[in-house]
C-alpha positions as CSV (number, residue, x, y, z in Angstrom):
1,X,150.1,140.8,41.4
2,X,147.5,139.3,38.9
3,X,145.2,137.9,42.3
4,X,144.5,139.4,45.2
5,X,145.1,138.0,48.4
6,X,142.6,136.0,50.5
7,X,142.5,134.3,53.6
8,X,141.4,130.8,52.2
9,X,143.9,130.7,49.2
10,X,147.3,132.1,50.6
11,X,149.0,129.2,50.0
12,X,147.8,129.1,46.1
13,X,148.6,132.1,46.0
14,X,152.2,132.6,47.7
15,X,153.1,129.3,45.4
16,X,152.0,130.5,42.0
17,X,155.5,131.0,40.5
18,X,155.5,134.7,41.2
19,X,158.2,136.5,42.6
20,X,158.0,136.1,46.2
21,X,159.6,139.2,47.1
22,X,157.4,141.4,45.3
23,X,154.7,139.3,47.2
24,X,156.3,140.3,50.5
25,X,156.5,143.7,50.0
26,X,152.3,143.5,48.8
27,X,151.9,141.7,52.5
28,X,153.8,144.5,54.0
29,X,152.3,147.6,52.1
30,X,149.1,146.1,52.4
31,X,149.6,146.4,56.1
32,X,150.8,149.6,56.2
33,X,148.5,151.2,54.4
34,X,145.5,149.5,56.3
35,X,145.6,152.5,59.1
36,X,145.3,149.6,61.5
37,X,147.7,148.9,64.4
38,X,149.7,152.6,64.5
39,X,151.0,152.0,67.6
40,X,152.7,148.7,66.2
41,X,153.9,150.4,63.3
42,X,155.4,153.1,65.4
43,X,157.7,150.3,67.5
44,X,159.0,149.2,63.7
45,X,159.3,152.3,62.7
46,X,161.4,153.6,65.9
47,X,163.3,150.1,65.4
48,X,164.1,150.6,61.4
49,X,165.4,154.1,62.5
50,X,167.4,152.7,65.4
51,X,169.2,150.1,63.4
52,X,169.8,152.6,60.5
53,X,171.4,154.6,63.0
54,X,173.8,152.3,64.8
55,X,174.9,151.4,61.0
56,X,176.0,154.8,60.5
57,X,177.6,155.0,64.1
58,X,179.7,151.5,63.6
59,X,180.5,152.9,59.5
60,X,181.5,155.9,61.0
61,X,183.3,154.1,63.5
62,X,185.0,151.6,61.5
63,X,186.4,154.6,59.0
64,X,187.4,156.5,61.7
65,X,189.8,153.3,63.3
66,X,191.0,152.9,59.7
67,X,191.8,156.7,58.8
């Protein structure tokens, strides 16, 4: 990220030709680090683990029906 991100010029700077995923992830660890909003981040974070684990379930389900 060669600018920083502010309020007035987002839009310049989400559409500068830079890769936009590496500006997602700056959004999101941006956010993160912040130490705003913990309770929020601990509903994502119970979420992310959650999904993660009903992948494994259905993979583990999935191999079993095959085996």
């Amino acid at each position: 990220m060669k600018r920083k991100l502010t309020e007035k010029k987002f839009t310049n700077w989400w559409n500068d030709g830079e890769n936009k995923f590496s500006k997602f992830i700056y959004i999101f660890v941006s956010w993160w680090d912040n130490g705003e909003n913990k309770f929020l981040k601990a509903i994502y974070f119970s979420i992310f683990l959650h999904f993660l684990i009903g992948a494994f379930w259905l993979l583990s389900l999935g191999i079993g029906y095959i085996l």
